[in-house]
C-alpha positions as CSV (number, residue, x, y, z in Angstrom):
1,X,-69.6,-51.0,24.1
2,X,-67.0,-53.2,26.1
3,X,-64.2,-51.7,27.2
4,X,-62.2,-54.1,24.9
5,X,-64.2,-52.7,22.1
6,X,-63.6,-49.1,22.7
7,X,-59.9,-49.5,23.1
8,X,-60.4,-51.3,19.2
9,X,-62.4,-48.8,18.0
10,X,-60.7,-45.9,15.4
11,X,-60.0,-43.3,17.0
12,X,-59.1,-40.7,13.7
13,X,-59.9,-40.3,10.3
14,X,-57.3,-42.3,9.3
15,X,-57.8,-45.4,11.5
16,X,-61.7,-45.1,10.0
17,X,-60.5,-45.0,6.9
18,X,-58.6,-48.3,7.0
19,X,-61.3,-50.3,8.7
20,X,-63.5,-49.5,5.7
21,X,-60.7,-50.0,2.9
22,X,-60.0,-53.4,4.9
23,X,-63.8,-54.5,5.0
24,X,-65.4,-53.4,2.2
25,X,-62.6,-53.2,-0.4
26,X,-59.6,-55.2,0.2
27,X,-61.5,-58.5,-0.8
28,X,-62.5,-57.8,-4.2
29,X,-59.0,-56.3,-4.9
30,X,-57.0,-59.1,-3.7
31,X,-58.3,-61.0,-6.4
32,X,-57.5,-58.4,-8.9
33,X,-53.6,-58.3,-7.6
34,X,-51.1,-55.4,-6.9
35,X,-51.1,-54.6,-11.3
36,X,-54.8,-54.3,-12.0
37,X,-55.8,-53.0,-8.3
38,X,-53.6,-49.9,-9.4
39,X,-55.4,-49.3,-12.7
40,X,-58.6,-49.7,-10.9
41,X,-57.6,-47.2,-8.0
42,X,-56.2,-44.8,-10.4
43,X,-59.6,-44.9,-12.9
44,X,-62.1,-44.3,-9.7
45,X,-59.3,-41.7,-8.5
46,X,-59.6,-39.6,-11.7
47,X,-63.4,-39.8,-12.1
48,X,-64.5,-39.3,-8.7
49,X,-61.8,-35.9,-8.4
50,X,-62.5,-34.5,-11.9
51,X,-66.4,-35.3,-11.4
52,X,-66.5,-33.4,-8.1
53,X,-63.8,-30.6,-9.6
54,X,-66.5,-29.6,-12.4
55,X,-69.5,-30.0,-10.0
56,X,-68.3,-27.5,-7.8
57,X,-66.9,-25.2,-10.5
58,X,-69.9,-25.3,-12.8
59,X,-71.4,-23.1,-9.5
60,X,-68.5,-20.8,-9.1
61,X,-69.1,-16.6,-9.5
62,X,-66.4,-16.1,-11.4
63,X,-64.7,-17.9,-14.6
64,X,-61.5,-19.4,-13.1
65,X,-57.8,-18.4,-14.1
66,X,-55.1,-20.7,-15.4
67,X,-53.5,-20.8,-11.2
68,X,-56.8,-22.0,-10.3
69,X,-57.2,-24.4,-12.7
70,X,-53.3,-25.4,-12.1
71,X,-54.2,-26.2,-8.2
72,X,-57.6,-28.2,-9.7
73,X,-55.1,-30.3,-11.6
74,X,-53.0,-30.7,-8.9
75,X,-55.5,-32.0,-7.0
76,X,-56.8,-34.3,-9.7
77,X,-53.4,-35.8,-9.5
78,X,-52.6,-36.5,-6.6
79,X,-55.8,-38.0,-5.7
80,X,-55.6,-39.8,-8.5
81,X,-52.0,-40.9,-7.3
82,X,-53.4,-41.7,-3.6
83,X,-56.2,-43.9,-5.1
84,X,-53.7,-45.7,-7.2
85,X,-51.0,-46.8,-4.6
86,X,-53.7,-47.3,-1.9
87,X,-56.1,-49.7,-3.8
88,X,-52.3,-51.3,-4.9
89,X,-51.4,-51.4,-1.7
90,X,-54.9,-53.3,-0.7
91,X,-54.5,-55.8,-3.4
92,X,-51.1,-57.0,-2.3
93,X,-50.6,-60.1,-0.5
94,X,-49.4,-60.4,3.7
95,X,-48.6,-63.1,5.2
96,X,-50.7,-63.4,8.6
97,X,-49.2,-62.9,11.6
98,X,-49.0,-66.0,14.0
99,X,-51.5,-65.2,16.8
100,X,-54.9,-66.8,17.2
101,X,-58.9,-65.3,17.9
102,X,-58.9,-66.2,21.9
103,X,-62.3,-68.8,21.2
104,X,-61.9,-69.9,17.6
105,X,-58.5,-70.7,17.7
106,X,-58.3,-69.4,14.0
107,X,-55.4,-67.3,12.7
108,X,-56.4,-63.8,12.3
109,X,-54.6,-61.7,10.3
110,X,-53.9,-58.2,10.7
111,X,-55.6,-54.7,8.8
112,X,-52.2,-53.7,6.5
113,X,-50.7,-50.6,7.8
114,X,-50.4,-47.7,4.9
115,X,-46.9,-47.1,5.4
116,X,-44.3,-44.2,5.1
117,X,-45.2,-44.0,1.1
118,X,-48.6,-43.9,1.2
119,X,-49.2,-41.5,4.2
120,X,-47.9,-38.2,2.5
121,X,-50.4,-39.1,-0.8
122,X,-53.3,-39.7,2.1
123,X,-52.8,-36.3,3.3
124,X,-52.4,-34.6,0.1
125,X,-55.6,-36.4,-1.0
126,X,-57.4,-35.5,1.9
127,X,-55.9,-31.8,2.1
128,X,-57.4,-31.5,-2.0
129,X,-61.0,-32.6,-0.5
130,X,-60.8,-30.1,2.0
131,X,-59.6,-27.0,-0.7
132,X,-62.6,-28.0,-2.5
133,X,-65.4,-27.9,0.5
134,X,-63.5,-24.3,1.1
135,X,-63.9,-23.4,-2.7
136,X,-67.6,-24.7,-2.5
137,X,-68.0,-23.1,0.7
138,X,-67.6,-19.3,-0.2
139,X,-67.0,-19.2,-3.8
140,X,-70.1,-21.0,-5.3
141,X,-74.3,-21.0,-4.8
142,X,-74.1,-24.2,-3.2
143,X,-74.2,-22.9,0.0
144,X,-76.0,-20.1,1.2
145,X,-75.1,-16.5,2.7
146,X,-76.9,-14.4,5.7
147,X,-76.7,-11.7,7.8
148,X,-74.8,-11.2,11.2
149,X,-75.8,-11.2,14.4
150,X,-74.9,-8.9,16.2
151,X,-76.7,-8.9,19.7
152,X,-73.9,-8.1,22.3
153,X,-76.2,-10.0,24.9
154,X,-75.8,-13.1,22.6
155,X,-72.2,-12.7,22.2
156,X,-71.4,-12.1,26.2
157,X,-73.6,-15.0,27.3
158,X,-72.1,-17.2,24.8
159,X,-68.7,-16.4,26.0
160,X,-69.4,-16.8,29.3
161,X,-70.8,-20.3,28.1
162,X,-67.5,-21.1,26.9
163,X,-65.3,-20.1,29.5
164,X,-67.3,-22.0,31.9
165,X,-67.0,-25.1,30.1
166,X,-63.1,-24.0,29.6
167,X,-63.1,-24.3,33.5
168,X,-64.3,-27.7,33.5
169,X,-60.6,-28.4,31.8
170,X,-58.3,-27.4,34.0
171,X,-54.8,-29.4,34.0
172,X,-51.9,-29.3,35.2
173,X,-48.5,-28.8,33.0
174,X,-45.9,-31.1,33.1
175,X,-43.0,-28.8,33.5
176,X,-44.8,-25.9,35.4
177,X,-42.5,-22.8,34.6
178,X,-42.6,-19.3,34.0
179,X,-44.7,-18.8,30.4
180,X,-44.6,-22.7,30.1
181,X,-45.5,-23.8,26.4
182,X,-49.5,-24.9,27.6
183,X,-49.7,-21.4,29.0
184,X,-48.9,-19.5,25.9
185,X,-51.2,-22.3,23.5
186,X,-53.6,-21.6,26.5
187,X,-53.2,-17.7,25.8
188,X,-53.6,-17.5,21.8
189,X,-56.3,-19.7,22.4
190,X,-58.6,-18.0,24.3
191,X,-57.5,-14.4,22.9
192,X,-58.4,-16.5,19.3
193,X,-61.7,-17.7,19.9
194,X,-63.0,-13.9,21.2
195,X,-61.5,-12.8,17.8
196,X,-63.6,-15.3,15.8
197,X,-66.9,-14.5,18.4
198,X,-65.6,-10.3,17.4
199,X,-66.6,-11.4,13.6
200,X,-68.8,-13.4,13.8
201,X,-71.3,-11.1,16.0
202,X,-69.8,-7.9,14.3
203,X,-69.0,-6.7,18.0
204,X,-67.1,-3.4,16.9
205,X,-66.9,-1.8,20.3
206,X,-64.4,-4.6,21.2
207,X,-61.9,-3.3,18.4
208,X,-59.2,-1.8,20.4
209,X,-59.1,-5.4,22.1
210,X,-58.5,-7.2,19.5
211,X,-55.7,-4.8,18.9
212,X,-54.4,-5.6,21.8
213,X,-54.8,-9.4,20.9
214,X,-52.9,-9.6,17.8
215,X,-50.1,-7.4,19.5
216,X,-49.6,-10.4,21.8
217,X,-49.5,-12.9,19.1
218,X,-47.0,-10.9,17.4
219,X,-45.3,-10.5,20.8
220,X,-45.1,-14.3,20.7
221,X,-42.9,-14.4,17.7
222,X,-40.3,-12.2,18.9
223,X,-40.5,-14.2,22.4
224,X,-40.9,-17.6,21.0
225,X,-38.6,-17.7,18.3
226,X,-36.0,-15.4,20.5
227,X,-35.7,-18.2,23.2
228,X,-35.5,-21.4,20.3
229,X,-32.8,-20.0,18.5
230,X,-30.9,-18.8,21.8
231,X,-31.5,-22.3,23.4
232,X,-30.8,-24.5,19.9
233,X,-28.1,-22.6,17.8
234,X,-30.2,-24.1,15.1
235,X,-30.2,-21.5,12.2
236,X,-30.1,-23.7,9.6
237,X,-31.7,-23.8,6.1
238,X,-34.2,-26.5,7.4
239,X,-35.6,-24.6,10.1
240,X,-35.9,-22.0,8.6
241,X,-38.2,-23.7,5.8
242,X,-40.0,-25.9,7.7
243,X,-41.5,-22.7,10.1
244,X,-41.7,-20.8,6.5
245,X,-43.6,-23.9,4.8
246,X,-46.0,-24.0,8.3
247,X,-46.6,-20.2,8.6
248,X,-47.6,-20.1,4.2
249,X,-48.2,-23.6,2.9
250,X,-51.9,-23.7,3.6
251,X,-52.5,-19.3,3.3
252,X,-51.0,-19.6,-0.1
253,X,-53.1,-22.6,-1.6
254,X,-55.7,-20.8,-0.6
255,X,-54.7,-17.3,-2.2
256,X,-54.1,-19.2,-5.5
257,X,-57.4,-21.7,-5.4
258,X,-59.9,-18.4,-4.7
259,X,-57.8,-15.3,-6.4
260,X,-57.3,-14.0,-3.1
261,X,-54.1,-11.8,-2.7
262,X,-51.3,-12.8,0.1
263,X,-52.4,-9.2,2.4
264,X,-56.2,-10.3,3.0
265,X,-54.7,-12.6,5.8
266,X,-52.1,-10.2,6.8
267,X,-51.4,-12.1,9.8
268,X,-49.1,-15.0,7.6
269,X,-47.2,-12.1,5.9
270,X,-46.7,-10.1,9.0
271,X,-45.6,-13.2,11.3
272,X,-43.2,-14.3,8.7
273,X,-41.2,-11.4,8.0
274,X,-41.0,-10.8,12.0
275,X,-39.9,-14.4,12.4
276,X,-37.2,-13.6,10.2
277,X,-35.9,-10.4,11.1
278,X,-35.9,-12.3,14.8
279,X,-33.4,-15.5,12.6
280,X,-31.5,-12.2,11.1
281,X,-30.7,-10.4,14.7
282,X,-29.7,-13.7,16.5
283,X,-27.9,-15.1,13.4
284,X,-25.2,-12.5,13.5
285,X,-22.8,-12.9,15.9
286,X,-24.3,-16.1,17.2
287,X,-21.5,-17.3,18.6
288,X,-21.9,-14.5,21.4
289,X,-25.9,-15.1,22.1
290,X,-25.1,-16.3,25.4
291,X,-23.5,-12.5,26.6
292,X,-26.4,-10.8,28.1
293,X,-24.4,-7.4,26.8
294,X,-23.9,-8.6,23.1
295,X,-27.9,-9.6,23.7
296,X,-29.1,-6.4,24.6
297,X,-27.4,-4.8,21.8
298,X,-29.0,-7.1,19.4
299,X,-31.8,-5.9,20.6
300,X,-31.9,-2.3,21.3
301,X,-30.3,-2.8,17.4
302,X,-33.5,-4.1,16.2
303,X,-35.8,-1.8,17.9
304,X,-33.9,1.1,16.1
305,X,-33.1,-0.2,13.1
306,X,-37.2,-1.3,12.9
307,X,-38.3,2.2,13.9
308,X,-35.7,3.4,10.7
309,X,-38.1,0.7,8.4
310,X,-41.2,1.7,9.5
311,X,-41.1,5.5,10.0
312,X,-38.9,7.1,7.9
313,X,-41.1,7.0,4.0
314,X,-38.3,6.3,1.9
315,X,-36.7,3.4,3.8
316,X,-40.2,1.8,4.2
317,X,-40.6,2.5,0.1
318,X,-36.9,1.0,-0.6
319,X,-37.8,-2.1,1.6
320,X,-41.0,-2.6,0.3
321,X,-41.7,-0.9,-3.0
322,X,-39.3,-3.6,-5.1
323,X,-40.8,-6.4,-7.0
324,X,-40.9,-9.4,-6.3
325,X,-41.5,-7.9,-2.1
326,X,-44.0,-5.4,-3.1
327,X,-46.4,-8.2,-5.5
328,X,-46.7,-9.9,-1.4
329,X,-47.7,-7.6,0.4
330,X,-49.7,-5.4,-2.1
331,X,-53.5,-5.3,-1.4
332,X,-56.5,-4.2,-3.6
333,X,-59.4,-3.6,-1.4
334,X,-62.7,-3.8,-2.9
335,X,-64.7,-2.3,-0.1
336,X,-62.2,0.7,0.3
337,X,-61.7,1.8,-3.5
338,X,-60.0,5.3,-1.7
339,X,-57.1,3.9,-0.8
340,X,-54.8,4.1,-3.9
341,X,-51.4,2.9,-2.4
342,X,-51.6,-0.5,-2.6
343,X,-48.9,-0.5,0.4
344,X,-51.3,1.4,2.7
345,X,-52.7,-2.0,4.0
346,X,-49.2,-3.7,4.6
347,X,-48.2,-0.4,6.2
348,X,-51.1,0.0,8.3
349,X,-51.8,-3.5,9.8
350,X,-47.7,-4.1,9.9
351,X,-47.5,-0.9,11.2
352,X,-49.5,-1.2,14.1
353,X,-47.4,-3.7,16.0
354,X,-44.2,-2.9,14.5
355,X,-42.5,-2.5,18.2
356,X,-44.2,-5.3,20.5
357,X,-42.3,-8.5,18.5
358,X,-38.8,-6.7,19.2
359,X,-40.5,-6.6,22.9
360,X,-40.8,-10.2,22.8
361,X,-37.1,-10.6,22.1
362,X,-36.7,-8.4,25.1
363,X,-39.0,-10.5,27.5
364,X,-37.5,-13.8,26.6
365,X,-33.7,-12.3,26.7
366,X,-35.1,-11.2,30.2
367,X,-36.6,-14.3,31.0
368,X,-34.1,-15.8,33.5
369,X,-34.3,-12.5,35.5
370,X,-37.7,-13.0,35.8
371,X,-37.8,-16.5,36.8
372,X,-35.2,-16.2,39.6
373,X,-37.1,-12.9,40.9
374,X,-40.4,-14.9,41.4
375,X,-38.7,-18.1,42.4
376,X,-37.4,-15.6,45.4
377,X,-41.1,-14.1,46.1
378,X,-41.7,-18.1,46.2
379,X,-39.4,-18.9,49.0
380,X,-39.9,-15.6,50.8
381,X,-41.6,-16.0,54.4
382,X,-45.7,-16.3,54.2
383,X,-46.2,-12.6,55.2
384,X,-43.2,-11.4,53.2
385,X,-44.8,-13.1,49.5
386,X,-48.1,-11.7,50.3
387,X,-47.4,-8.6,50.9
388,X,-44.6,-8.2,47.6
389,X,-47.6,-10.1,45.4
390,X,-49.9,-7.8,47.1
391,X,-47.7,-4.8,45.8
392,X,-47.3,-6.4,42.8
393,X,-50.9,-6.8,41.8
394,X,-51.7,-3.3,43.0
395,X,-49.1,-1.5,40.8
396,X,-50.0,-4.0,37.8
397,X,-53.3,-2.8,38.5
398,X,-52.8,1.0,38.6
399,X,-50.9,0.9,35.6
400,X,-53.6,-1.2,33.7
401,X,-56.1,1.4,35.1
402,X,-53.9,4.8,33.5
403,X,-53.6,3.0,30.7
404,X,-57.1,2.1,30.3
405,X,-58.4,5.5,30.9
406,X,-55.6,7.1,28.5
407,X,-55.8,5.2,25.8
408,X,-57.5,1.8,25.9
409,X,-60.6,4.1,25.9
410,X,-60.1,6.0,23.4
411,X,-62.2,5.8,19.6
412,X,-60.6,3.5,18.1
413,X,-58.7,5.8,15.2
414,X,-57.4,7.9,18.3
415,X,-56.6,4.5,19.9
416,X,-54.9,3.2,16.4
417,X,-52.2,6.3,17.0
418,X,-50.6,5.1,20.4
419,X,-51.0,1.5,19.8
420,X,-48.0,0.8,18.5
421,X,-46.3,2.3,21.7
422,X,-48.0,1.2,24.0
423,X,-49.4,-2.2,23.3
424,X,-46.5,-4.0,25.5
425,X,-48.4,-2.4,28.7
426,X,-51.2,-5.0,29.0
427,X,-49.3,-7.6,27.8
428,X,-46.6,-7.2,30.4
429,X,-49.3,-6.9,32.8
430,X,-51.3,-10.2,31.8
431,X,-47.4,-12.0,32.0
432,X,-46.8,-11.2,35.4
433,X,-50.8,-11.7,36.9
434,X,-51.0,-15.3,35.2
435,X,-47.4,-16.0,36.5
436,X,-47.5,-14.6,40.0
437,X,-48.2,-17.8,42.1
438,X,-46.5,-21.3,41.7
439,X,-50.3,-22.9,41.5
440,X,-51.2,-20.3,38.6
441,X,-48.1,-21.6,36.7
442,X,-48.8,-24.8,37.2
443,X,-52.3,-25.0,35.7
444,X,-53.4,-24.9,32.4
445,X,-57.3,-24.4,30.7
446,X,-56.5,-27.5,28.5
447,X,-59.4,-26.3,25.7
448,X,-58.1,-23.1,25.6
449,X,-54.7,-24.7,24.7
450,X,-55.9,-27.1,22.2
451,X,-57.6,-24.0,20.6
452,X,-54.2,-22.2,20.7
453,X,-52.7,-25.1,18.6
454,X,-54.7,-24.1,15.0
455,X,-55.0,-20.6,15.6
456,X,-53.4,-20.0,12.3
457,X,-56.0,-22.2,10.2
458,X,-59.1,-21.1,12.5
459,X,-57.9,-17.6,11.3
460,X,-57.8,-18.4,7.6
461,X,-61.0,-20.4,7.7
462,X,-62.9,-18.1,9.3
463,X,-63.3,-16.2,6.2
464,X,-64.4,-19.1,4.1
465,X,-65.7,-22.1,5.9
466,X,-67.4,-20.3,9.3
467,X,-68.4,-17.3,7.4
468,X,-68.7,-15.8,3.7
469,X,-67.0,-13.3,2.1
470,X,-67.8,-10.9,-0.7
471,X,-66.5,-12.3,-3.3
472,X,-62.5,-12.0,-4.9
473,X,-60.2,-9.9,-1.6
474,X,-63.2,-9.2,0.2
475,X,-63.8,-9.4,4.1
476,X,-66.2,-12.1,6.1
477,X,-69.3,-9.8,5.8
478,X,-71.2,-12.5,5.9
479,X,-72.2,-15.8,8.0
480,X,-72.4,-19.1,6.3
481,X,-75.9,-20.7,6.7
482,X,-76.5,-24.7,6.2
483,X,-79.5,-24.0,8.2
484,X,-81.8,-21.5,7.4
485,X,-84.3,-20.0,10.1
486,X,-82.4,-21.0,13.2
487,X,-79.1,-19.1,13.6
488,X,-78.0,-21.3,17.0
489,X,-78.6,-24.5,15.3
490,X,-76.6,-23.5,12.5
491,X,-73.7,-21.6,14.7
492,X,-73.9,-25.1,16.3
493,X,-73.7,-27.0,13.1
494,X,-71.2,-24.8,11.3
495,X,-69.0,-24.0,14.1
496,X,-68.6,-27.7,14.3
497,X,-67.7,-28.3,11.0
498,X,-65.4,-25.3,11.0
499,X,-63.1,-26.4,13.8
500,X,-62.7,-29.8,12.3
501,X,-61.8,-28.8,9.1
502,X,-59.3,-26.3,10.9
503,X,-57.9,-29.1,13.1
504,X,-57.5,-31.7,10.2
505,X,-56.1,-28.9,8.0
506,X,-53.7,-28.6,10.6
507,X,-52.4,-31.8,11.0
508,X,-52.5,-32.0,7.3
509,X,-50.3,-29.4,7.1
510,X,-47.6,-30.3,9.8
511,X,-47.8,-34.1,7.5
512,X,-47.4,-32.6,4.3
513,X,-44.2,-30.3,5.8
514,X,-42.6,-33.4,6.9
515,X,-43.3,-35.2,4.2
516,X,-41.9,-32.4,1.3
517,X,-39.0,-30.6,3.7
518,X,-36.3,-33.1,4.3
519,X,-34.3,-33.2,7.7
520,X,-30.8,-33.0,5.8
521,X,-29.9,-29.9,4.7
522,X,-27.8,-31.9,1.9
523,X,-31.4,-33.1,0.1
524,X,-33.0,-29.3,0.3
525,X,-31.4,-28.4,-3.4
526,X,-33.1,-31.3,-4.6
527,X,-36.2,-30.8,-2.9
528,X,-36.9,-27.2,-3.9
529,X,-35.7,-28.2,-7.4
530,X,-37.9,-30.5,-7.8
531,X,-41.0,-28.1,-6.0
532,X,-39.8,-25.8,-8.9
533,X,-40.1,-28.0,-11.6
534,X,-43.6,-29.1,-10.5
535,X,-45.0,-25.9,-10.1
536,X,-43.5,-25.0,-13.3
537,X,-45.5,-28.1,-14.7
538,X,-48.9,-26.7,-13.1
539,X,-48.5,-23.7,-14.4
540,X,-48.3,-24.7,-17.6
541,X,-51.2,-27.2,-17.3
542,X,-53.4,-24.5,-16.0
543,X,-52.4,-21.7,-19.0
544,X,-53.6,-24.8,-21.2
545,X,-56.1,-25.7,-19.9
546,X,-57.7,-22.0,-19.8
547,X,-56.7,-21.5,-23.3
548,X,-59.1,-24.7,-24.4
549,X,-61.7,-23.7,-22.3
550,X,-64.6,-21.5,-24.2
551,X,-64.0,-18.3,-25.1
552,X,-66.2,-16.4,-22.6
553,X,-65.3,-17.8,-19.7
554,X,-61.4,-17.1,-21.0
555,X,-62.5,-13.5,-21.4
556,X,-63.8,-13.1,-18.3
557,X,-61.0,-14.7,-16.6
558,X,-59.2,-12.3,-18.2
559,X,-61.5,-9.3,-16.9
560,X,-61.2,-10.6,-13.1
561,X,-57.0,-10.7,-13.3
């Protein structure tokens, strides 16, 4: 293809979509005009989504419940609604722009753009279409279920794979710093994909690493979210629901469309109310976050008033044990019937790294100390830097080494006991190696930090896209097979289709949170208002809509709530 050609070519989903709505269905609806093109849009819209709805529910388990059916109508409606204003906007006359073809001569005239209106429709339409390949995915027969892998020979050389082919993207940031923002996407991303690889191989032996994994992400809230609201002063209401709306949007939809409750993914509950508590502790007295003393109050605040929460019974009952607060974080586990406190989940998996977020606030109200006290090792003499970085690495490394023989080794329910204490250890220590040298701040494994951009979505769809679960709150027990009898073909085949639905889901989401939380604070009222009204709406759309559907399928709705 010419070069010409390939700069031309789409180069998204979106841009491929126009190209096919401007050859192959524009024509036909300009004759039809704006009016009828809207009727015609809104008809194929209706059909095509209620056709595919019942298709894929007529192979569901279980008998769906009036929320279920709410989010089906939903997603009937809107895109219905996309179908409509895109086929209108298709039909309606342009004038051509006045440029010529380079050898005809001829006027040519340009594919329409869809515009700010349409674009928030396009990605609820397209958001809808990927609920239902999730739906169809893990809660039908239409795709089948098999048994893990679990070679640890597999899993090592297919990581070692990966991280050679990481190498091969090496970059360099554009504002090389301590903890620079590539770094850190560059650090949940590789931490992310040997969680997925821990699943998906069932590689048990690595649990107390993974522990250590999530730690840091939960470190990164605390850090991350310590540093914007320091830098910024922004603690206003439409922050504060745009990060909620990121962080739940898609985890909720997905709760509601398969009956899952909020706890399976822990992670989004856990991240939010840390996020939070990190808005709560800088919000007070915010007029004083620049005093290093008033910050290191705040903090050693947190860390006690955290360790009241968590380990004394009654306050964690008082803070948790109210409705609506304890309906989020209760869990039901079918797999672990023994567990009678529906808290013990919550309490547990919160539990664990109740301590290392208020360590991030630490780190990043310590940040500037640590900056200027490498930016010293930097200018020291040659033999002066090698020999601090030489003492550096050797104490990082004798402290990793007692802490990997005292407890990183241990089973992991001993292990699950000092976690909580002593999770910051490694992840202090992986800080200061990957920041010890100006050319290791510099650089940046550029697939590891795309990975790091949709670890929340590769997380979710894990479950449900990459592997199977079983059935209504249960656990990824199983792999999804497309292929049957060749389990790399298919890893290859489904791992592919798995990251691009998490990337699109992604972007999807980041559209829709622009497109439903306004930037003035003055329109949020209105906005939730009107989000209240609409789910109100569903709601009652999806009681009556179970209530005219047979009686058996109502009854066993009814059994499954």
């Amino acid at each position: 293809m010419p070069d010409a050609e390939l700069d031309a070519a789409p180069r998204d989903p979106t841009q491929m979509l126009d190209a096919f709505l401007v050859a192959a269905v524009r024509p036909p609806l300009r004759r039809l005009g704006p009016p009828a093109g809207r009727v015609v849009g809104l008809f194929v819209g209706l059909v095509a989504a209620t056709t595919s709805l019942a298709y894929v529910g007529a192979h569901a388990a279980d008998a769906h419940t009036p929320a279920q059916l709410a989010v089906g109508v939903l997603g009937v409606v809107v895109v219905a609604a996309w179908a409509a204003l895109e086929c209108a906007a298709l039909a309606a006359p342009y004038a051509p722009v006045a440029t010529a073809d380079a050898e005809s001569g001829a006027k040519a005239e340009p594919a329409p753009a869809p515009g700010d209106a349409l674009a928030p429709w396009r990605a609820g339409a397209e958001f809808a279409v990927w609920m239902l390949f999730i739906y169809a995915c893990d809660r039908t027969d239409l795709v089948a279920r098999g048994e893990k892998h679990t070679s640890q020979k597999s899993f090592w050389c297919l990581w070692g794979l990966i991280c050679l082919a990481a190498a091969c993207t090496v970059r360099s940031c554009r504002a090389p710093r301590v903890l620079a923002r590539e770094q850190t996407e560059e650090w949940k991303g590789w931490m992310q994909l040997m969680f997925l690889l821990y699943h998906y191989f069932a590689q048990a032996q690595l649990y107390n690493a993974i522990r250590v994994y999530i730690a840091a992400y939960v470190w990164m809230t605390g850090y991350g979210n310590f540093l914007y609201y320091q830098k910024t002063g922004n603690f206003g209401a439409v922050r504060v629901c745009q990060t909620l709306f990121r962080l739940n949007f898609f985890v909720v939809v997905v709760c509601v469309a398969l009956r899952n409750e909020y706890m399976l993914y822990y992670i989004a509950p856990m991240h939010t109310l840390f996020t939070l508590f990190v808005w709560l502790a800088l919000r007070i007295g915010r007029a004083r976050n620049d005093d290093a003393r008033v910050l290191v109050v705040k903090v050693v605040s947190t860390l006690l008033l955290t360790a009241l929460l968590y380990d004394v019974e009654a306050v964690f009952r008082f803070a948790f044990g109210w409705q609506p607060m304890r309906a989020l974080v209760a869990f039901h586990d079918p797999l672990h019937p023994e567990f009678t406190d529906e808290l013990h989940e919550w309490r547990f998996r919160s539990g664990l790294d109740r301590y290392v977020w208020v360590f991030g606030m630490a780190c990043a109200a310590l940040f500037p100390v640590l900056s200027k006290a490498l930016a010293r090792v930097d200018a020291a003499e040659a033999a002066a830097r090698r020999a601090i970085r030489g003492a550096v690495v050797a104490a990082l490394l004798g402290a990793i080494y007692v802490y990997h023989d005292a407890v990183f080794s241990l089973d992991k329910y001993a292990y699950n006991g000092y976690h909580p204490y002593t999770s910051w250890l490694p992840i202090l220590v992986y800080i200061l190696l990957r920041n010890l040298t100006p050319a290791l701040r510099a650089r940046y494994v550029h697939l590891f930090t795309f990975l790091g951009q949709v670890t929340l979505e590769t997380y979710i769809l894990q479950f449900h896209v990459w592997m199977k679960t079983t059935g209504l709150n249960g656990s990824p027990k199983f792999l999804l097979v497309l292929i049957e009898g060749h389990f790399w073909l298919n890893f290859a085949v489904v791992s592919a289709a798995y990251f691009l639905v998490s990337v699109r889901v992604f972007r999807l989401t980041c559209a829709l949170r622009d497109a439903l939380v306004p930037d003035d604070a003055r329109d949020l009222p209105r906005a939730l208002a009107v989000l209240g009204g609409v789910v109100a709406a569903l709601a009652a759309a999806g009681h009556g809509l179970r209530a005219a559907l047979p009686a058996p399928l109502a009854a066993a709705a009814a059994v499954g709530e």
